[in-house]
C-alpha positions, 0 to 999 in steps of 0.5 A: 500500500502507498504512503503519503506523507504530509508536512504541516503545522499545528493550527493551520487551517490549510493544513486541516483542510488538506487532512480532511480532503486526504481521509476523504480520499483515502476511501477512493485511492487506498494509500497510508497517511504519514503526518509530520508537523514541522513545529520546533523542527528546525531544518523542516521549518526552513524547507517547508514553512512557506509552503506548507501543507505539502503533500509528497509521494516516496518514489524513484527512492525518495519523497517527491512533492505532489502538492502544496497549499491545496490538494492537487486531483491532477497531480495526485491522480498522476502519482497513482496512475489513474489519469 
């Protein structure tokens, strides 16, 4: 099963709507949700703080960004390969 992992931080309300799309979704596309806030975590802060919530996918070895800000369908339908 797919993990997605999502960078946030504790009360953003963008970071909550992205939540909530994604448990949504998750009856949809079945994948595993990975939540990090990035509060208090100095070099998570530096490479997310501006554009957090930030959706990755692990792929080719790595985590890659799906989306940020708002859920991307497009891309996310990409990444598991329904479009």
């Amino acid at each position: 099963m797919p993990t997605l992992r999502v960078y946030v931080r504790s009360g953003c309300h963008l970071c909550d709507d992205m939540l909530q799309t994604l448990n949504e979704l998750q009856q949809e596309y079945s994948f595993e949700l990975e939540v990090i806030d990035i509060l208090g975590n100095s070099r998570l802060e530096a490479e997310y703080g501006q554009l957090i919530p930030v959706l990755c996918g692990w792929g080719n070895g790595n985590w890659k960004e799906i989306c940020h800000y708002f859920i991307d369908l497009v891309a996310l339908k990409q990444y598991f390969g329904t479009t």
